[in-house]
Backbone as CSV, one residue per row, in Angstrom:
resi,resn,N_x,N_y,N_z,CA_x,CA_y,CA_z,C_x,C_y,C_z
1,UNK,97.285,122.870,131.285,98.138,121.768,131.736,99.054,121.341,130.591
2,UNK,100.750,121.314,131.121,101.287,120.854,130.012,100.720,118.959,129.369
3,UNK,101.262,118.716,127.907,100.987,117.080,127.625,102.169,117.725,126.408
4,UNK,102.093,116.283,126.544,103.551,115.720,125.285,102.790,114.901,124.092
5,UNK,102.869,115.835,123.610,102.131,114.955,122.081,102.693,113.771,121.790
6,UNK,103.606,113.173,122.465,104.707,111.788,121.924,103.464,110.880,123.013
7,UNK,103.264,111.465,124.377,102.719,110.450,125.255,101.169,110.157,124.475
8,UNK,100.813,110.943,123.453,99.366,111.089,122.979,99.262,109.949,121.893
9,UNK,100.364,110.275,121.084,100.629,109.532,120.065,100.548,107.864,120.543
10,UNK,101.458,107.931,121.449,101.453,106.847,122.194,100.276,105.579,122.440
11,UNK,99.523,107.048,123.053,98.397,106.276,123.731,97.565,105.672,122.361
12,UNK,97.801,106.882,121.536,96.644,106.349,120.368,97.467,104.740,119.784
13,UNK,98.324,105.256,119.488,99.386,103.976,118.741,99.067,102.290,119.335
14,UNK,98.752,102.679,120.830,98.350,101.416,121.338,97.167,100.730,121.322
15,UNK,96.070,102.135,120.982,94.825,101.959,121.271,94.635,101.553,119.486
16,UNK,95.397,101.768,118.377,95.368,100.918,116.975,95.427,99.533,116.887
17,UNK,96.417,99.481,117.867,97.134,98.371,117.997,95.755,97.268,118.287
18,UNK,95.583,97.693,119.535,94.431,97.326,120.265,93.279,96.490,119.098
19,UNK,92.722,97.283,118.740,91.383,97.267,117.815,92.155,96.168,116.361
20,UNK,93.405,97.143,116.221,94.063,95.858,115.061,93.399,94.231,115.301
21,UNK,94.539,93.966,116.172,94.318,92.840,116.983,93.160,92.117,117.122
22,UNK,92.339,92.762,117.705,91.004,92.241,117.853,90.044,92.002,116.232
23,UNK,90.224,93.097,115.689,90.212,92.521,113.924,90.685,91.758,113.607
24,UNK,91.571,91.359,113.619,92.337,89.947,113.101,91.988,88.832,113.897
25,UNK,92.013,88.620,115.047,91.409,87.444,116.051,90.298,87.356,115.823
26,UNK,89.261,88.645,115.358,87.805,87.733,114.928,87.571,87.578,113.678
27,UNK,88.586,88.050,112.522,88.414,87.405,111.210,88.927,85.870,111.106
28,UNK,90.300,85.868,111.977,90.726,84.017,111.862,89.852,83.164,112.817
29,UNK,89.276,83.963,113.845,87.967,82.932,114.495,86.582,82.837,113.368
30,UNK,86.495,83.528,112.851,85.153,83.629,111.687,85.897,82.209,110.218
31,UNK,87.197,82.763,109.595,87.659,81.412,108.954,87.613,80.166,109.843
32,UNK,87.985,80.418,111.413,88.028,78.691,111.383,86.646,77.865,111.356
33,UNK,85.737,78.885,112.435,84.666,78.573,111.730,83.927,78.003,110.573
34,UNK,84.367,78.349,109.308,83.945,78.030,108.178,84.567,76.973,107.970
35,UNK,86.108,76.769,107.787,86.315,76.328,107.616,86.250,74.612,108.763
36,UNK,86.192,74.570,109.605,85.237,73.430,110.313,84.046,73.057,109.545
37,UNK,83.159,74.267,109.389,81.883,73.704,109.166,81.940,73.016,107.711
38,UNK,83.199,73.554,106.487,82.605,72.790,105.538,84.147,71.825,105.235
39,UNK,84.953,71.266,106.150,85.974,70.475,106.208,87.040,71.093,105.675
40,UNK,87.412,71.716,105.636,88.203,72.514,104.318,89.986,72.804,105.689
41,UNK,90.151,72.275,106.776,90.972,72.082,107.240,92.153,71.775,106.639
42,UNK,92.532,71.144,105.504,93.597,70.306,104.659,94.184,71.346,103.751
43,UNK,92.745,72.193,103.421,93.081,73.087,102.476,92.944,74.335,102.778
44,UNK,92.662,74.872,103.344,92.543,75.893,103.628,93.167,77.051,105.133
45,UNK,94.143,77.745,105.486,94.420,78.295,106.683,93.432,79.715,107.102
46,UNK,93.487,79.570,108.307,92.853,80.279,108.946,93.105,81.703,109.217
47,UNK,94.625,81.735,108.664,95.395,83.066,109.050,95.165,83.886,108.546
48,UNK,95.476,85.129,108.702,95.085,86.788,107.905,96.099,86.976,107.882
49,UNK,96.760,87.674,107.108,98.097,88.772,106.792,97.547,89.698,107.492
50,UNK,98.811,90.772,108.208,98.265,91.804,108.475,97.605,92.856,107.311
51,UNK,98.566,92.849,106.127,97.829,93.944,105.088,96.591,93.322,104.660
52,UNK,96.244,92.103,105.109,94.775,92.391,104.824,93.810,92.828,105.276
53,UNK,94.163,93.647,106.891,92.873,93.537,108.008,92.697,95.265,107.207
54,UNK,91.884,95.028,108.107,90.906,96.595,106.593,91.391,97.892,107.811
55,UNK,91.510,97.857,108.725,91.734,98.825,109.677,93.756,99.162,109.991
56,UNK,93.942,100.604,109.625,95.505,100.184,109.988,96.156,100.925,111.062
57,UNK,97.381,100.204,111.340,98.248,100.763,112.896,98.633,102.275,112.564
58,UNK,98.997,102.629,113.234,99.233,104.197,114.018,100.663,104.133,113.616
59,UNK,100.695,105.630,112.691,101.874,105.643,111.789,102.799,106.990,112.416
60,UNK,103.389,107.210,112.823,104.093,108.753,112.909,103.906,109.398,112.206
61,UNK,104.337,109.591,111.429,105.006,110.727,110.163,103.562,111.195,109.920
62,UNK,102.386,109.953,109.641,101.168,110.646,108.921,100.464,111.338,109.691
63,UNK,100.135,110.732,111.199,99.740,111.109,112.216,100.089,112.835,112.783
64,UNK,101.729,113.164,112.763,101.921,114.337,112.677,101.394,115.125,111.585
65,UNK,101.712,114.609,110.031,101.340,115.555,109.032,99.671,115.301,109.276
66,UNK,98.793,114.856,109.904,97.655,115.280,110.099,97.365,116.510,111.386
67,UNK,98.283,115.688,111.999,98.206,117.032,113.048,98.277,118.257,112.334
68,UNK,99.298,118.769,111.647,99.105,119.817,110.969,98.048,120.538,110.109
69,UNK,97.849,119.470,109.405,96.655,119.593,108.767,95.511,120.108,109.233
70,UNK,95.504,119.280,110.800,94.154,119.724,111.522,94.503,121.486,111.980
71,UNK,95.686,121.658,112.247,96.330,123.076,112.754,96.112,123.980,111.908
72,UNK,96.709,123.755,110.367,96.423,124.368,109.891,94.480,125.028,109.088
73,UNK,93.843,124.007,109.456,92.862,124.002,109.412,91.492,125.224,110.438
74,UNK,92.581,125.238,111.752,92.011,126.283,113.023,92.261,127.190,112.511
75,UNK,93.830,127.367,112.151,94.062,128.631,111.502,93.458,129.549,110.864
76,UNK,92.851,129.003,109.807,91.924,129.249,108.765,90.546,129.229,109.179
77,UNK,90.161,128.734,110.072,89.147,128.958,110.712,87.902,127.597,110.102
78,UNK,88.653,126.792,109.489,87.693,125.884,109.152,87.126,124.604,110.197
79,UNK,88.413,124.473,111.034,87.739,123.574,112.287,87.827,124.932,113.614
80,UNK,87.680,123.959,114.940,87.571,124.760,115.756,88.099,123.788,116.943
81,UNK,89.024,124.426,117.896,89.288,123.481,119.313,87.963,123.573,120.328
82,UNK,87.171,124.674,119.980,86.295,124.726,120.739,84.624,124.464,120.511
83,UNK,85.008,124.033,119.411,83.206,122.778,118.874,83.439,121.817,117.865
84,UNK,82.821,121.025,117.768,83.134,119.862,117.088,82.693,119.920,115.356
85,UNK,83.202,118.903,115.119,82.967,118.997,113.512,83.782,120.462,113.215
86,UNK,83.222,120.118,111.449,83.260,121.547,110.247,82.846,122.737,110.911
87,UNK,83.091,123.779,111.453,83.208,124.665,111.546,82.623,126.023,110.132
88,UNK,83.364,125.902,109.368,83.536,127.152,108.414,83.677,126.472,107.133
89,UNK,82.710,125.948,106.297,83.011,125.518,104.680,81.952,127.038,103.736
90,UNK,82.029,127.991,104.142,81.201,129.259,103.610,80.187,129.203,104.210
91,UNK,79.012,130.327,103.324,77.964,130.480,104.297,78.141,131.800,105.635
92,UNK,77.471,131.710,106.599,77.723,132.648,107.323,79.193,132.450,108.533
93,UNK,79.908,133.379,108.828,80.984,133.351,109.776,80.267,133.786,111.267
94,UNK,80.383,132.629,111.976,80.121,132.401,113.363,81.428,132.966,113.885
95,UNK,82.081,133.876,114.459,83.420,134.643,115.621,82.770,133.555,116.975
96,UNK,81.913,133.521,117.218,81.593,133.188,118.676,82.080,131.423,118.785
97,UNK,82.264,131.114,117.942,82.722,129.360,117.440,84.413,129.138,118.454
98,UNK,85.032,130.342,118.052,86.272,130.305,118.008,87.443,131.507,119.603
99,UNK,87.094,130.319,120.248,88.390,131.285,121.968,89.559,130.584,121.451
100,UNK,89.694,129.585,121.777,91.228,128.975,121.950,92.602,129.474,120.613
101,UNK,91.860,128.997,119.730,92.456,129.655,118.373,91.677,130.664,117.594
102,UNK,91.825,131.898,117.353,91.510,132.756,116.404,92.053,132.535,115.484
103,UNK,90.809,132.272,114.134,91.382,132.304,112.839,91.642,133.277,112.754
104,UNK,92.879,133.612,111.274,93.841,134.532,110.758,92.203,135.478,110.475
105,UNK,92.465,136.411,110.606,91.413,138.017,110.053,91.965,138.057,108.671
106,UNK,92.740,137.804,108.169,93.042,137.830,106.195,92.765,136.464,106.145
107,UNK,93.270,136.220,104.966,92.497,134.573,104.772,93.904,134.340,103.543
108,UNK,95.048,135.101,104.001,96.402,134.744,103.477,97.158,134.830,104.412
109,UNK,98.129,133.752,104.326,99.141,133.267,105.022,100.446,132.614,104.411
110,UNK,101.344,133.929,104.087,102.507,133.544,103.937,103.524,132.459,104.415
111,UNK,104.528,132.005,103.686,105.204,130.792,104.480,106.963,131.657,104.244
112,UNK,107.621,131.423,105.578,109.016,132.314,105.478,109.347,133.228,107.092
113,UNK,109.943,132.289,107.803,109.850,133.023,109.124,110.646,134.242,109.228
114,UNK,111.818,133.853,108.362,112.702,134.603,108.338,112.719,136.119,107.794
115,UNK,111.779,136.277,106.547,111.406,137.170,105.818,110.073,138.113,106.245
116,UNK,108.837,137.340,106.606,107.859,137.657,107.112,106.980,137.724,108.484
117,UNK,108.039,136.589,109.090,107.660,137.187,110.845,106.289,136.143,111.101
118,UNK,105.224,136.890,110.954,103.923,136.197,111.368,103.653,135.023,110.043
119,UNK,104.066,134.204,109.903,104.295,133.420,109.253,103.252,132.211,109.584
120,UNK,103.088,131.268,108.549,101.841,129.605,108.588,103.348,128.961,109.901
121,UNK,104.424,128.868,110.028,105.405,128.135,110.911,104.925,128.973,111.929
122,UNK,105.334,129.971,112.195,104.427,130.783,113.298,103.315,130.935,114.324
123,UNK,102.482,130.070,112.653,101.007,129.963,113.753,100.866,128.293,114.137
124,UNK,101.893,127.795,113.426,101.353,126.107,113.701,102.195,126.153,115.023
125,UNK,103.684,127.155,115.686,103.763,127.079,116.726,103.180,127.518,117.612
126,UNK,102.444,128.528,117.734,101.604,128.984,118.424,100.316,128.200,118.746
127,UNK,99.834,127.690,117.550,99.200,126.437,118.118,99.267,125.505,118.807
128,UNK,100.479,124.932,118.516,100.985,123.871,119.390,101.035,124.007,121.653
129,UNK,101.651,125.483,121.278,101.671,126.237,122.655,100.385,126.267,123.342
130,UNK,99.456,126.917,122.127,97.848,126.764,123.217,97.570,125.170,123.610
131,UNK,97.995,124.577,122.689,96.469,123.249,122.858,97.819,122.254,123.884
132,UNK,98.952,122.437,124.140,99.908,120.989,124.809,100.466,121.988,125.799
133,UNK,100.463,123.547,125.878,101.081,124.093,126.513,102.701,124.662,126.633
134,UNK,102.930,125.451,127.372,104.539,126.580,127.097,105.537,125.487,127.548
135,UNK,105.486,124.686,128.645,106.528,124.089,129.244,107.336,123.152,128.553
136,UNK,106.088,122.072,127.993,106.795,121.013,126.940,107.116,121.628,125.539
137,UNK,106.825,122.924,125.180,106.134,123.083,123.743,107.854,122.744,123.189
138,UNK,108.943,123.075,123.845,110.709,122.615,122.649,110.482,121.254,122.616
139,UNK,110.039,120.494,123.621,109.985,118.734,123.128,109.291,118.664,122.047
140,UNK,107.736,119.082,122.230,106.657,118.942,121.309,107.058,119.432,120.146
141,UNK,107.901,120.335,119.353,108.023,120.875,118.229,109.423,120.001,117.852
142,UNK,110.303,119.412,118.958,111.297,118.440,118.539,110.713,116.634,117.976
143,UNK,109.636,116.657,118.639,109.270,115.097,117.872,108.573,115.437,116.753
144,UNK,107.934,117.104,116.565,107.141,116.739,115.315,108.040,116.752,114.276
145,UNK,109.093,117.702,114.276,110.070,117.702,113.573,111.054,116.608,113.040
146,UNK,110.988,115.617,114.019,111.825,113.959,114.089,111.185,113.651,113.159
147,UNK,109.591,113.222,113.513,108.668,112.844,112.906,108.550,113.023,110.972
148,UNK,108.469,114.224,111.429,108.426,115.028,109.699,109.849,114.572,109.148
149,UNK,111.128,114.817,109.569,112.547,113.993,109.058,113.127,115.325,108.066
150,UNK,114.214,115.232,108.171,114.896,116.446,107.658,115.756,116.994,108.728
151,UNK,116.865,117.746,108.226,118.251,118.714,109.319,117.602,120.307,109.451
152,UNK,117.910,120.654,110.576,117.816,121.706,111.042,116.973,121.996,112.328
153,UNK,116.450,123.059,112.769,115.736,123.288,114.205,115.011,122.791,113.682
154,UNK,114.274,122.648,114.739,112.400,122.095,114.658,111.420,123.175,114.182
155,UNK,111.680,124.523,114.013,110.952,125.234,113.078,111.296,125.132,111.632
156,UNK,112.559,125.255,111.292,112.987,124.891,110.133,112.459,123.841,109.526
157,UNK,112.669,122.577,110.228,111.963,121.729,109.947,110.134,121.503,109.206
158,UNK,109.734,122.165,110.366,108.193,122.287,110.021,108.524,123.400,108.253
159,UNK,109.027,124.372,108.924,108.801,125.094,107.517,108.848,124.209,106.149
160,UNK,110.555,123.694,106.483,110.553,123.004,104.857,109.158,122.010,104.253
161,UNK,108.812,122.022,105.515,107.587,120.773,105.281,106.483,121.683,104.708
162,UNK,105.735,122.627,105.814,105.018,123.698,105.112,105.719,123.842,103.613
163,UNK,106.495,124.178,103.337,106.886,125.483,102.088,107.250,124.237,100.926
164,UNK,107.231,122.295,100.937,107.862,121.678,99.984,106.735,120.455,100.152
165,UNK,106.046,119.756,101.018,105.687,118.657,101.102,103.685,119.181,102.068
166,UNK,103.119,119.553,102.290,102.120,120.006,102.812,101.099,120.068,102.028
167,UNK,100.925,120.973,100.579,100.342,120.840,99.752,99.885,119.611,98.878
168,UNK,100.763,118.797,98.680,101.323,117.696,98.061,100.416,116.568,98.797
169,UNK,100.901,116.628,100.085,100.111,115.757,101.185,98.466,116.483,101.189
170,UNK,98.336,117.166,101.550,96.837,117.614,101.393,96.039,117.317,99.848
171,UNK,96.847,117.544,98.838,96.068,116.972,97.221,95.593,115.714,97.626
172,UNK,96.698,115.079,98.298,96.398,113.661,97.910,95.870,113.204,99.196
173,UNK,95.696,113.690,100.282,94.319,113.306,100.945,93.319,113.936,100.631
174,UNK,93.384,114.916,99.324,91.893,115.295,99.223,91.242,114.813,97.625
175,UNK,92.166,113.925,97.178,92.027,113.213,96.030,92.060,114.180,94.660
176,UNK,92.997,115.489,95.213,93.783,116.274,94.053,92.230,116.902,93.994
177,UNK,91.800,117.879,95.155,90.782,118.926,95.232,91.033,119.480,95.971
178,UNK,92.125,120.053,96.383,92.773,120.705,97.197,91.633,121.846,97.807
179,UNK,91.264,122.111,99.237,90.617,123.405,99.770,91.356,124.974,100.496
180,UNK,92.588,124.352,100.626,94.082,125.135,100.806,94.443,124.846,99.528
181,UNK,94.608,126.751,99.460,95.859,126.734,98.102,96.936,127.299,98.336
182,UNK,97.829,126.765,97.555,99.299,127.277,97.914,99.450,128.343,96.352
183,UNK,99.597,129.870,96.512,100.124,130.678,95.791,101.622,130.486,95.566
184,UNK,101.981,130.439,94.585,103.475,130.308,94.401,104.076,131.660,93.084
185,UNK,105.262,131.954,93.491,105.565,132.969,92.650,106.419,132.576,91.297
186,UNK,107.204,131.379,91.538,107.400,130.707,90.747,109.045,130.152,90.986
187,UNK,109.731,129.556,90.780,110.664,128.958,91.051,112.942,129.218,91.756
188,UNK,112.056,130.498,90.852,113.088,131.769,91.682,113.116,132.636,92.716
189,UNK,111.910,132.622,93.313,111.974,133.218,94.586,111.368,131.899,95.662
190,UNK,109.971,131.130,95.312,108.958,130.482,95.613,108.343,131.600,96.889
191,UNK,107.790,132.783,96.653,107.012,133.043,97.685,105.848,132.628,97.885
192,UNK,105.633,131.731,98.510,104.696,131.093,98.682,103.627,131.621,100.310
193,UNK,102.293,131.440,100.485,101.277,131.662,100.773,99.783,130.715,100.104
194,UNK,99.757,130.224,101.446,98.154,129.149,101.683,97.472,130.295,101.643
195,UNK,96.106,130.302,100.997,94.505,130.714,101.304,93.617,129.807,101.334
196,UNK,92.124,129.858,102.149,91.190,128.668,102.638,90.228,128.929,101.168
197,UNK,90.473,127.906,100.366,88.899,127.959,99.384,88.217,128.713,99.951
198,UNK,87.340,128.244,100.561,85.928,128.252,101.305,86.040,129.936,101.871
199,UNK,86.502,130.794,101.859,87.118,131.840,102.326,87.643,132.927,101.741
200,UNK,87.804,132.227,100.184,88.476,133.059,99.505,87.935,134.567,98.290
201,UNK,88.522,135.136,98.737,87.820,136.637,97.385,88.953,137.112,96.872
202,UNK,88.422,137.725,96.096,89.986,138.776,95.062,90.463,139.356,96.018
203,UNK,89.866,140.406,97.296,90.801,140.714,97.766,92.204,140.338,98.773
204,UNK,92.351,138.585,98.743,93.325,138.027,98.908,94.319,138.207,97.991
205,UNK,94.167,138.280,96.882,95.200,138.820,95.883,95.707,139.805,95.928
206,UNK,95.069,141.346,97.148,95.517,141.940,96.843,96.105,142.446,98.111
207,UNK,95.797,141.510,98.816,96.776,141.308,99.995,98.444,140.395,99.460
208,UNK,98.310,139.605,99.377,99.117,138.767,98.563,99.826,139.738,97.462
209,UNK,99.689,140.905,96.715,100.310,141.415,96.304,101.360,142.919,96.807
210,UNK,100.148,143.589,97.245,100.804,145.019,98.087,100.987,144.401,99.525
211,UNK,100.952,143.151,100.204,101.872,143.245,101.793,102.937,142.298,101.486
212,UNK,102.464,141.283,101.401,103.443,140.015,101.133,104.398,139.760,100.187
213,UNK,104.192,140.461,99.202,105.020,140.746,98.120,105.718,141.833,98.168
214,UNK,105.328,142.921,98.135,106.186,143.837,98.635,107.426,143.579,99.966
215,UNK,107.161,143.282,100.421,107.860,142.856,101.534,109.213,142.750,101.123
216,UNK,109.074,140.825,100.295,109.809,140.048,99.027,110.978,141.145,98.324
217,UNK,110.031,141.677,98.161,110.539,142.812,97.157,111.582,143.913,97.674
218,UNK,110.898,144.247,98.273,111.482,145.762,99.001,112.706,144.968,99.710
219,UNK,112.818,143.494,100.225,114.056,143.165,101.192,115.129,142.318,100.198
220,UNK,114.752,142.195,98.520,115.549,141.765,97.601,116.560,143.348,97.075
221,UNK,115.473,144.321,96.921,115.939,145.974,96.328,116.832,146.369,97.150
222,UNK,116.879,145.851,99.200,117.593,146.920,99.797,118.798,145.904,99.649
223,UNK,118.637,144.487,99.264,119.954,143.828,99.343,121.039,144.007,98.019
224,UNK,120.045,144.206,96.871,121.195,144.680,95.722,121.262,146.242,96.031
225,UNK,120.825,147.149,96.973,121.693,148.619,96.681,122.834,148.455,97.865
226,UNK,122.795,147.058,98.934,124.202,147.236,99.426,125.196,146.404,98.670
227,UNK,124.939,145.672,97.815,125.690,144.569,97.095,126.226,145.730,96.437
228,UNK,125.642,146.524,95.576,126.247,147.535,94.623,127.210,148.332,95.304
229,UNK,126.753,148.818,96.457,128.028,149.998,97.131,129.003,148.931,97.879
230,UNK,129.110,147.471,97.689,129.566,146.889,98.364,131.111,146.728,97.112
231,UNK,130.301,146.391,95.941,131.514,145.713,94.542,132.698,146.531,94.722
232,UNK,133.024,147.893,95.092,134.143,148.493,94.110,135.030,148.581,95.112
233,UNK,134.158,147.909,96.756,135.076,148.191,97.986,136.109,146.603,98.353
234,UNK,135.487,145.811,97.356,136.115,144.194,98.033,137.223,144.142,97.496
235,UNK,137.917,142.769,97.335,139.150,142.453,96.971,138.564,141.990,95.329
236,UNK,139.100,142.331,94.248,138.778,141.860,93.095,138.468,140.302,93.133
237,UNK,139.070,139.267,93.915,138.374,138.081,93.861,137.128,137.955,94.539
238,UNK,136.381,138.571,95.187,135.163,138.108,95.269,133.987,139.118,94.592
239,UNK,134.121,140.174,93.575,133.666,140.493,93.131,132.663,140.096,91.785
240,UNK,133.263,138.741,91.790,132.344,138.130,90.725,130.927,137.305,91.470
241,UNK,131.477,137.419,92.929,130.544,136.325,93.506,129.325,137.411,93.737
242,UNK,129.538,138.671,94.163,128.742,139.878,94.317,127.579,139.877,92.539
243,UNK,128.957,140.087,91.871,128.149,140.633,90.610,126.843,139.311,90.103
244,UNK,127.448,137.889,90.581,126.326,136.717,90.173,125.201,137.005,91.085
245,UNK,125.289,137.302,92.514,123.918,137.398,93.187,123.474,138.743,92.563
246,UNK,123.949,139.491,92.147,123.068,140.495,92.045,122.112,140.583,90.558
247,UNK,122.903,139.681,89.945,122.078,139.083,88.538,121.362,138.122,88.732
248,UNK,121.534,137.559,90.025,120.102,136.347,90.673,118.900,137.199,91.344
249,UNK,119.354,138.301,91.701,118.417,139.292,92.572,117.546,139.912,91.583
250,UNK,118.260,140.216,89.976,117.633,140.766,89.364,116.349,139.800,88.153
251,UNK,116.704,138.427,88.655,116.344,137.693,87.793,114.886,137.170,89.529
252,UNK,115.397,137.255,90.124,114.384,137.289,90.958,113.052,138.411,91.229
253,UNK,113.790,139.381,91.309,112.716,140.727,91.033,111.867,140.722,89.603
254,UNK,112.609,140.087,88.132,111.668,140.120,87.590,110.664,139.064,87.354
255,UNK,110.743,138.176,88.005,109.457,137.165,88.483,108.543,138.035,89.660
256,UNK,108.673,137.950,90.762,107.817,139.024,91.295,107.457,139.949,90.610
257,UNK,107.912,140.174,89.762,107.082,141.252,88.892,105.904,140.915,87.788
258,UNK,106.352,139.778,87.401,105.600,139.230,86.762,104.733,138.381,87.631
259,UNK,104.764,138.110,88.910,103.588,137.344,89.623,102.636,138.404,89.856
260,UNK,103.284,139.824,90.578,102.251,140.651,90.687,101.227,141.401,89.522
261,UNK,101.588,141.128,88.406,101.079,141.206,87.192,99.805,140.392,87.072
262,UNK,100.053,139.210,87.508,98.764,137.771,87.161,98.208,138.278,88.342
263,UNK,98.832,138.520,89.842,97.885,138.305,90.819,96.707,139.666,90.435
264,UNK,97.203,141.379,90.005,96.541,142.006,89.659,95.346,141.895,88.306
265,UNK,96.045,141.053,87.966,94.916,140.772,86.395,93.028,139.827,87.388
266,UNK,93.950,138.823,88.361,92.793,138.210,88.538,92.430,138.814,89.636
267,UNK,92.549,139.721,90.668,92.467,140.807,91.717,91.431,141.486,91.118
268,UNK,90.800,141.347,89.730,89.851,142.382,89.171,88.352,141.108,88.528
269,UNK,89.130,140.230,88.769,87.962,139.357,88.651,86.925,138.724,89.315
270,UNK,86.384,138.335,89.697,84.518,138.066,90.388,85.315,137.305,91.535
271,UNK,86.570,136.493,91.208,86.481,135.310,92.038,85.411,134.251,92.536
272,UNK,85.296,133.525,92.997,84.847,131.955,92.942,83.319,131.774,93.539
273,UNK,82.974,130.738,92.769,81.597,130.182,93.048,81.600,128.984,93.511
274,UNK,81.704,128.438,94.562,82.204,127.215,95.171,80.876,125.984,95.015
275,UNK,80.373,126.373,94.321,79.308,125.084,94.369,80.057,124.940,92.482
276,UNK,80.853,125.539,92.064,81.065,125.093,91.065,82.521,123.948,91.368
277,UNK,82.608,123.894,92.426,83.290,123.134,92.636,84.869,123.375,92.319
278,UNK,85.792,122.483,93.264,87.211,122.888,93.312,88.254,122.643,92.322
279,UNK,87.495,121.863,91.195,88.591,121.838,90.366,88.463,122.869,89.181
280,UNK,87.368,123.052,88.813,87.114,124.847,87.927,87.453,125.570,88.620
281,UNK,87.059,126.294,90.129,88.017,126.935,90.280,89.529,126.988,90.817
282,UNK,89.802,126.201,90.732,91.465,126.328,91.415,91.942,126.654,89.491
283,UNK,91.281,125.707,88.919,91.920,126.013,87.423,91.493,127.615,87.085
284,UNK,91.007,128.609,87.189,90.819,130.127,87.153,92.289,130.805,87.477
285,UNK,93.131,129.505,88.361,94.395,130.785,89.195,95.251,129.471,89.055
286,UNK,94.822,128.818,87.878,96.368,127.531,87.671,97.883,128.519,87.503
287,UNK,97.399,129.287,87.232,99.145,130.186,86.463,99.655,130.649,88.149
288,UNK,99.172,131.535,88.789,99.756,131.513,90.193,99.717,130.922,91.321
289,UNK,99.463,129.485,90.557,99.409,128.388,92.245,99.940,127.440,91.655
290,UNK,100.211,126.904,93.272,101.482,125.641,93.083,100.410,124.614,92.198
291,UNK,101.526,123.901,91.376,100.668,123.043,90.127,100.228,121.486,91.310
292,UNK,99.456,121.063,91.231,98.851,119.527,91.595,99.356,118.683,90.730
293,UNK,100.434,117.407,91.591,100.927,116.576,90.922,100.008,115.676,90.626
294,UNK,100.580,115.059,89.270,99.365,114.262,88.690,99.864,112.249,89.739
C-alpha cells in the first residue's frame, strides 16, 4: 500500500505535540500545587518555558536524517523491517531475519550514482520504494530532500547529504564512536564508501580497492586519453582549459594511488577486535577514513 512519509511525519509531529503539552500542564499543575501549599503565590510563577520540558517536538530535518540513518542501517543489515530491535552487532549472521530489505552481501558501499551505479543513494531509494511504496515514492524522495535543504533533484540531494553531512550527523549521535565508517580517498577525488563496524574484515579493503577504486580510476584514465587526442584538434583558446583538467586528472590519479597503497598495507592486517572497542579501532584506519570532527 502506497503512504507519504509527510502524512507520517505528520501524524508523529502531532502525537509530540500531544505528550509535549501534557508535560507541561502537569509540571505547572505540580508548581501550583506547591506553590499554594507553601504561599509562595507573590513570588513565585507557575509557568514552564518550553525549553525546559525534558521531552522535545518533532523536528523535520532530524526526523528525516534519522530516517536515513535507520535506512541506512537495513542496508547493512544491522536493523531489520522485519523484527524488532538490533538485529546484527556481530556474533552469528541470522539471513532468515531479513525479506523486506536484504542487506548488501559486501559490507562496502560506495557513495556516487553517477560513477558507480549501485550506489548507498541507490539503496536508500530503493528503500524508500519497499517500505512507502512505487506510486508516492517522487513525492516521498521530494520532501526528504526539502527536508535535508540544498539545490538539485531529490537524489542529488540525498547524495550531497550521504557524501558531506551523514557521517558528521551519525559521530555526533553516536558521541564521536562512529559504527559506520566513511572511507575517504582524500580531498581530490573524495571517493568515498560506508562499511558496518560490526561487519567489518580486511577483505573490505580489498573490495574497496580492486572494484570501487578501480572503477574511479579506470573512468579518470579513459577521460585523460580523450582529453589528450582531444588538445591538438580544438581552437588554441581552449586548450589551456584541456591541458588544466588533465593536470587535475593527474593530480587526482595520484591520490588514488596513494589511497590504494594504505588500503593494501592494512588489507594484510588482522583487522578488528570489537570488544576493543570503537575508538582503537577506527584509530588502526585514521589515515583512510573520513577524520571525526572534534
Amino acid at each position: 500500500m502506497a503512504r507519504l512519509i509527510s502524512d507520517r511525519f505528520r501524524q508523529w509531529e502531532n502525537e509530540c505535540e500531544e505528550r509535549f503539552n501534557r508535560l507541561k500542564a502537569a509540571e505547572e499543575e505540580i508548581n501550583r500545587y506547591f506553590i499554594g501549599q507553601y504561599g509562595l503565590g507573590d513570588e513565585l510563577d507557575p509557568y514552564v518555558a518550553d525549553k525546559d520540558i525534558t521531552i522535545r517536538k518533532a523536528d523535520v530535518q532530524r526526523e528525516i536524517r534519522s530516517l536515513i540513518s535507520y535506512a541506512v542501517g537495513c542496508i547493512f543489515g544491522r536493523y531489520s523491517l522485519d523484527c524488532d530491535g538490533l538485529c546484527y552487532a556481530g556474533g552469528e549472521w541470522e539471513p532468515q531475519k531479513y525479506t523486506t530489505i536484504i542487506p548488501v552481501s559486501d559490507n562496502v558501499v560506495p557513495i556516487g550514482r553517477q560513477l558507480f551505479g549501485c550506489d548507498l543513494t541507490s539503496l536508500i531509494v530503493d528503500f524508500v520504494e519497499k517500505v512507502y511504496g512505487t506510486e508516492t515514492l517522487s513525492e516521498n524522495l521530494r520532501f526528504i530532500a526539502d527536508a535535508l535543504g540544498g539545490e538539485g533533484s531529490p537524489e542529488e540531494v540525498i547524495e550531497k547529504y550521504l557524501m558531506n553531512g551523514f557521517f558528521h550527523d551519525h559521530c555526533r549521535v553516536y558521541h564521536k564512536r562512529p559504527i559506520y565508517w566513511m572511507f575517504d580517498s582524500g580531498r581530490k577525488c573524495h571517493l568515498r564508501a560506508l562499511v558496518y563496524m560490526h561487519r567489518f574484515t580486511p577483505r573490505d579493503l580489498e573490495i574497496l580497492r580492486d572494484r570501487w577504486l578501480k572503477i574511479y580510476t579506470d573512468s579518470l584514465d579513459s577521460e585523460a586519453e580523450e582529453l589528450r587526442e582531444m588538445v591538438m584538434s580544438v581552437p588554441s583558446a581552449d586548450r589551456p582549459r584541456i591541458k588544466r583538467r588533465l593536470k587535475r586528472i593527474a593530480e587526482q590519479l595520484g591520490e588514488l594511488r596513494e589511497f590504494g597503497e594504505k588500503l593494501s598495507v592494512h588489507a594484510l592486517e588482522s583487522g578488528i577486535d570489537t570488544d576493543d572497542g570503537v575508538k582503537l579501532n577506527f584509530g588502526k584506519y585514521s589515515d583512510v577514513l573520513e577524520k571525526i570532527k572534534p
